[in-house]
C-alpha positions in Angstrom: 18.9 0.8 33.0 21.2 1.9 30.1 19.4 2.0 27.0 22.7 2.0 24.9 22.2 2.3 21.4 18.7 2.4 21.7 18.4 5.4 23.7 18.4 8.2 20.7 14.8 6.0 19.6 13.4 8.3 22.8 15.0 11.7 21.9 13.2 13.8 19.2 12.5 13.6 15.6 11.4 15.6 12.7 9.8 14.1 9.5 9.1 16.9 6.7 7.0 19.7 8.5 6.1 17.7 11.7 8.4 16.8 14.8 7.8 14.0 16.7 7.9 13.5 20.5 10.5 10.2 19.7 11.8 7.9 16.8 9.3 4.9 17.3 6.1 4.5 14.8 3.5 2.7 14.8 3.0 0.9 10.8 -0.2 1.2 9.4 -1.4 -2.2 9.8 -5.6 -2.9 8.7 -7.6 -2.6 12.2 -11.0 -3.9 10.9 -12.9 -1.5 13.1 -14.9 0.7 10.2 -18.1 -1.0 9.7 -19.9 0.2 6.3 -16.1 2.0 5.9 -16.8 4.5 8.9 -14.3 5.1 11.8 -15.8 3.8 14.9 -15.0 4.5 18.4 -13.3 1.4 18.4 -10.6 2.5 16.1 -10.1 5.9 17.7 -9.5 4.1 21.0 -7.0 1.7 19.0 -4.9 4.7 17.9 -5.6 6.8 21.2 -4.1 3.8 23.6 -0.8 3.5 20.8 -0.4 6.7 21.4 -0.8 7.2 25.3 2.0 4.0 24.8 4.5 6.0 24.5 4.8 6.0 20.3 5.5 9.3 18.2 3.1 8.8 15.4 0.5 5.7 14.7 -0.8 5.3 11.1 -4.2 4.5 10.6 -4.2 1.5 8.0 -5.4 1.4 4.3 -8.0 3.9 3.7 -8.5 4.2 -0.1 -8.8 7.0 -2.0 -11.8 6.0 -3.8 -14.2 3.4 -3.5 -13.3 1.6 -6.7 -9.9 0.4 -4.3 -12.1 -1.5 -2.0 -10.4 -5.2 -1.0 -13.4 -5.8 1.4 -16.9 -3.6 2.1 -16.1 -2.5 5.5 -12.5 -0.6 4.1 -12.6 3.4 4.4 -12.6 5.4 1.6 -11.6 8.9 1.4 -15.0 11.5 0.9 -16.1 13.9 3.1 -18.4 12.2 5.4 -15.9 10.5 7.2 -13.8 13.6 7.8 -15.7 14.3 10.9 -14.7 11.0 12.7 -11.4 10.9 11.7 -11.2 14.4 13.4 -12.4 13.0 16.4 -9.6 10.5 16.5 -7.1 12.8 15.4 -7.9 14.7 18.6 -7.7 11.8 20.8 -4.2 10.9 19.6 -3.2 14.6 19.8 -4.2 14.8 23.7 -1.8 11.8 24.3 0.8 13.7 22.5 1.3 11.8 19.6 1.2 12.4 16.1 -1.5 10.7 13.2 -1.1 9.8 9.6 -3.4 7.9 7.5 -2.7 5.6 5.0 -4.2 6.7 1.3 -3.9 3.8 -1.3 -6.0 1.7 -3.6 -6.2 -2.0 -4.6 -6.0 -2.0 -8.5 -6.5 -5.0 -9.7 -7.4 -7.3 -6.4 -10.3 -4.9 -5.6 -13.8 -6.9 -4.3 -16.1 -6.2 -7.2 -18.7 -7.0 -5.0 -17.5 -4.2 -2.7 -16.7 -1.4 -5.4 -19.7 -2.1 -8.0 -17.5 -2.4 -10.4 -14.6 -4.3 -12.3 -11.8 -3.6 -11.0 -8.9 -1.7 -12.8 -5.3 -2.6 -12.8 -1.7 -1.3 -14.2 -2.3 -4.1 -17.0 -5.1 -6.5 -17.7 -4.6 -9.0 -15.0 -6.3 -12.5 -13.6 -7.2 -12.1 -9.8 -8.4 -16.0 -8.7 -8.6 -14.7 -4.9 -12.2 -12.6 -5.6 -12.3 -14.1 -9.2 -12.2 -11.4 -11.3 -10.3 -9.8 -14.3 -9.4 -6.4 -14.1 -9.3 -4.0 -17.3 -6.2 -2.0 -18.0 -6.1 1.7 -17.2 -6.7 4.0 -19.6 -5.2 7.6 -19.9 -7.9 9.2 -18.0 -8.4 6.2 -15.8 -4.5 7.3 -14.5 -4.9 11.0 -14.6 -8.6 10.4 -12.6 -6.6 8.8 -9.8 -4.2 11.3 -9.5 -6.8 13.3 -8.6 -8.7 10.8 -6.4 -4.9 11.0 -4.1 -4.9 14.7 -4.3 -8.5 14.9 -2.8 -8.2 12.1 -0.6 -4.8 14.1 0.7 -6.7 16.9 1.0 -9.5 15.8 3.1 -6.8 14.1 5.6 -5.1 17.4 6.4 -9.0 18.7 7.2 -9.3 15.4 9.6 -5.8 16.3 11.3 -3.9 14.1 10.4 -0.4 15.2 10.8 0.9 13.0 7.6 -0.2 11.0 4.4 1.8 8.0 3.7 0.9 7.0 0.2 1.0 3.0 -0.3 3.4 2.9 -3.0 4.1 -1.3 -1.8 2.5 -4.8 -1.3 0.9 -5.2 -4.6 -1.6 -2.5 -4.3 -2.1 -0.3 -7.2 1.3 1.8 -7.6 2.9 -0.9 -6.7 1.2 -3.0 -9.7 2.5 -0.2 -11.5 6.1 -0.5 -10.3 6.3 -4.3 -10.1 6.9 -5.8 -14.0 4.7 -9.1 -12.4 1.6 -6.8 -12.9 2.5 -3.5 -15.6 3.0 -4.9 -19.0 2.2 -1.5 -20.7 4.0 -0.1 -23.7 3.4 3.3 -23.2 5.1 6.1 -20.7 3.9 4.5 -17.7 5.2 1.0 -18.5 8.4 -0.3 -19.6 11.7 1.0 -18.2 11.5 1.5 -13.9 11.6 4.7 -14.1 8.6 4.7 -16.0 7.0 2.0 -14.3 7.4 4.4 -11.5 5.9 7.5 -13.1 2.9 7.1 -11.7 3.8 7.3 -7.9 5.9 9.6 -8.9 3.0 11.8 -9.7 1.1 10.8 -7.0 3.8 12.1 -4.7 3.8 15.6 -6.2 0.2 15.6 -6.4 0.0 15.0 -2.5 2.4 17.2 -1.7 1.0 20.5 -3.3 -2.3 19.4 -2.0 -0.6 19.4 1.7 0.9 22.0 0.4 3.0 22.0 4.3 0.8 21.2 6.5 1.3 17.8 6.1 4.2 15.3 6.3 4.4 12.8 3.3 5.6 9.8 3.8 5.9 7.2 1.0 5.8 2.9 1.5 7.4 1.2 -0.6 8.7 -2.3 -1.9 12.4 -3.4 -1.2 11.5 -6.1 -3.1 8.3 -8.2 -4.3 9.1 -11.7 -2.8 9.0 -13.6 -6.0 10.9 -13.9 -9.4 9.7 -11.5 -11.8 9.0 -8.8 -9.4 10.3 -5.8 -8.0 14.1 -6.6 -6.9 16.5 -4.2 -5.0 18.2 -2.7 -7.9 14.8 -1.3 -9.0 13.6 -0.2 -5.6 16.4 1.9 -5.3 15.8 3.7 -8.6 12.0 3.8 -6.9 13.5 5.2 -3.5 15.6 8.3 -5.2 12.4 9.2 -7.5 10.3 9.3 -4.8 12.4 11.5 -2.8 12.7 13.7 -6.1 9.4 14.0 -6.0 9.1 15.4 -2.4 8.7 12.5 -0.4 9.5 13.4 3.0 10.7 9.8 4.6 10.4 6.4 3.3 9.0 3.5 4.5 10.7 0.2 2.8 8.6 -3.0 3.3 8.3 -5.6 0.8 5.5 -8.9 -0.3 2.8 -8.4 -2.3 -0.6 -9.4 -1.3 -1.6 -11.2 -4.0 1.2 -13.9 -4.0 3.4 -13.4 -1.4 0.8 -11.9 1.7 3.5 -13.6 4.5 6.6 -12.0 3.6 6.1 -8.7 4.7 5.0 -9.9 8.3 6.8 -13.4 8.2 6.5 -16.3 10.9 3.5 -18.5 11.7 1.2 -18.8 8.7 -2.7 -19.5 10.7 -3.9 -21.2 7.7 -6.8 -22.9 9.9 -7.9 -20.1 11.7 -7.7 -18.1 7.7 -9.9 -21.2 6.7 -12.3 -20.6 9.7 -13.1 -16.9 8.5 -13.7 -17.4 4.8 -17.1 -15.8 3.7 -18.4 -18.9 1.3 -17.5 -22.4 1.7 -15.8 -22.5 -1.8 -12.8 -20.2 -0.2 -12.9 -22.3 2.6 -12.4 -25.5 1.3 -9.8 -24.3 -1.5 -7.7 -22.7 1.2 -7.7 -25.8 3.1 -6.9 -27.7 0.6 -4.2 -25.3 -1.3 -3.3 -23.1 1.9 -0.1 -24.5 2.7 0.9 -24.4 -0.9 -0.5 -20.9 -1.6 0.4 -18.5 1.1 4.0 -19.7 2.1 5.6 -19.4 5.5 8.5 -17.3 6.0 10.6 -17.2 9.1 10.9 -14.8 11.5 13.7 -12.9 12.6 14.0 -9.5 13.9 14.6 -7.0 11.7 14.1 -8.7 8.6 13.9 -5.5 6.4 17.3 -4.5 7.6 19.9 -5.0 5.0 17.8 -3.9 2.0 17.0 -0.8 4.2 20.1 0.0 4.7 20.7 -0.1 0.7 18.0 2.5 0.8 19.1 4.6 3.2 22.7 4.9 1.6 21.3 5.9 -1.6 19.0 8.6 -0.2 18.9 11.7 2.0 15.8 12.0 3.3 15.1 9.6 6.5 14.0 6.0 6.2 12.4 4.5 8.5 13.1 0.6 9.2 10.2 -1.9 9.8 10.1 -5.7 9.6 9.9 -7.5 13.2 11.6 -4.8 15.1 10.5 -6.1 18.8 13.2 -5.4 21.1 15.7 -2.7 22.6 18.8 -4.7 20.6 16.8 -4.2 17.3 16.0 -0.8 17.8 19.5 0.1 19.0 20.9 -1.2 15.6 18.5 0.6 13.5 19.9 3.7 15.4 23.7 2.8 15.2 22.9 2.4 11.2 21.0 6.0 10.8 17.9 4.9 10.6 15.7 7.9 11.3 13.1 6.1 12.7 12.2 2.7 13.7 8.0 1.4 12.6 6.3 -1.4 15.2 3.5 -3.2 14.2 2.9 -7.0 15.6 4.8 -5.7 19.2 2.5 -2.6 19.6 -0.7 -4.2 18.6 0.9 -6.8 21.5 1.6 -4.2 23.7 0.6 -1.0 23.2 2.7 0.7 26.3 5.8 -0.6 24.8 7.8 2.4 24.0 7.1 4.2 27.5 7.8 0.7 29.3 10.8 0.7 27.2 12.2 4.1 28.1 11.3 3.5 31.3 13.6 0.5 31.5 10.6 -1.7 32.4 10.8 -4.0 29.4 13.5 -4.8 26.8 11.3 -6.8 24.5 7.9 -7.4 23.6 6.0 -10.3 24.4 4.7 -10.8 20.8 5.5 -14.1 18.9 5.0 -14.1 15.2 2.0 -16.0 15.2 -0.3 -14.2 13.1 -3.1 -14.8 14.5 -3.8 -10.8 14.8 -4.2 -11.2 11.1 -7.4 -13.5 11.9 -8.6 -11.0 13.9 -8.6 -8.3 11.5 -11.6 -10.2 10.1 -13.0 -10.7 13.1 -14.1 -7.7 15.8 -11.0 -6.1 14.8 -7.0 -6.4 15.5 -5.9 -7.3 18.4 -3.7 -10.2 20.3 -5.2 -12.9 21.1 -1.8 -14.1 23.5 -1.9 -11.4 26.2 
């Protein structure tokens, strides 16, 4: 079968320091399978079978780089007694001849304070009704501690082997609280103008770099735009996109939603509201998101490639690769994201579907995945861990 377009997604790719085997990714998207915030042989599995699939690289999702960035009690965070398992699945996905990066953020101000101890700390002092807390403003210290915090946490992620560090610079986590004017009210050089609103991931970036110091892609994710008025917008994510690059980024990862507000728009379609209901740990969250859920988290629709045109803006305006992500399911999709430059194309929904894709792909055995944007993986994330519950 001619692959067309598609075809240069199986040839080689290079991102920073590290070539890759093709141009198809798997996104980090939260597995659920590190109970008390260990790896477990679950998760190496996870990642091992994605990358026996045929993928270049798969991202493991959301590890924070300390525990105050905790959304839930079973999250990883970065220290050195977790290094040893995440070597063991850096291994696996090396034998299949893939590529591993990790996902280092925190949550700011939506952090569990059951789960971290503590209050939580934002950009600015901010209401969170989903764990019912309000976090404090972060002082000097507080920002120049978590610089820090990324710059270990990178560290310790080159000792697992991991082959890249994509710093979570989207969805409403912390630097994105600090680049979204929704969430940074501050007055003072991290606050105000974008560029200042983006200082601080900006010194994340350079932090994580010298710590990786090239042995180590690094990958930033970013926001093409919040999903609500007030928010991030494209105009300011470009200004985002070039400093990040500036500050030695070596691809970027444009998504957009912010967790908080709008959770659906990065993933769009089917919102599982009574299957979210069925999970909730008290029955005060379960009957307010029956009663509100429809209201609260708002549906989207689905369409392939939903990222595409802002992602385009971002790759115009920048020179390192970007890598487009947002319902990318089929051969079509793929082939336009090559045809428009795209370095690389990210799979999340499709390989959690189907976790052979790309080699049934390349191997003209499939042109699409069977995956339907019902979200119901989500669910499962609560659960025993991701997975699809349709095939």
């Amino acid at each position: 079968m001619d692959l067309g377009p598609a075809a240069t997604a199986f040839t080689p790719g290079r991102i920073g320091p590290i070539a890759l085997r093709n141009r198809i990714l798997k996104t980090a998207t939260f597995e659920g399978m590190t109970p008390h915030g260990v790896p477990s042989a679950k998760l190496v599995e996870h990642h091992r079978a994605i990358a026996a699939g045929g993928a270049a690289l798969t991202t493991v999702a959301y590890c924070s780089v300390a525990r105050s960035g905790l959304t839930f009690e079973h999250q990883m965070w970065m220290r050195p007694e977790i290094v040893a398992p995440l070597r063991t699945l850096t291994d696996a996905v090396h034998a299949e001849g893939a590529a591993a990066a990790i996902q280092l953020g925190h949550a700011g101000y939506f952090a569990d304070p059951k789960a971290i101890g503590e209050r939580p700390m934002g950009a600015s002092r901010a209401l969170n009704l989903f764990n019912v807390s309000v976090c404090r403003g972060m002082s000097e210290s507080d920002i120049q501690a978590m610089i820090d915090d990324f710059g270990r946490a990178a560290r310790l992620a080159v000792e697992a082997g991991f082959d890249a560090v994509e710093v979570h610079v989207g969805h409403g986590y912390l630097l994105s609280q600090f680049v979204s004017p929704f969430t940074n009210r501050r007055r003072d050089r991290w606050g105000g103008s974008v560029e200042n609103r983006a200082r601080l991931p900006v010194e994340v970036v350079k932090r994580v770099r010298a710590e990786v110091d090239g042995r180590a892609a690094v990958i930033a994710k970013m926001n093409l735009d919040d999903g609500f008025e007030g928010g991030v917008d494209l105009a300011a994510a470009l200004v985002v996109g070039r400093a990040l690059e500036a500050a030695g980024a070596d691809a970027l990862v444009p998504s957009g939603g912010f967790v908080s507000r709008t959770p659906f728009y990065m993933l769009r379609g089917t919102v599982p509201v009574n299957e979210m209901v069925a999970i909730q740990p008290g029955a005060l969250r379960r009957i307010g998101l029956k009663l509100f859920g429809r209201i609260v988290v708002k549906e989207y629709p689905f369409r392939e490639t939903f990222f595409f045109d802002g992602a385009k803006r971002l790759l115009d305006t920048v020179t390192i690769p970007v890598v487009l992500l947002g319902g990318v399911k089929t051969l079509d999709g793929i082939g336009r994201a090559m045809s428009a430059g795209f370095g690389f194309v990210a799979m999340g929904r499709a390989l959690i579907a189907e976790a052979d894709l790309p080699r049934r792909m390349e191997a003209g055995l499939a042109t699409a995945s069977r995956c339907v944007p019902c979200n119901l993986c989500v669910v499962e994330m609560e659960k025993e861990g991701v997975r699809c519950v349709r095939v």
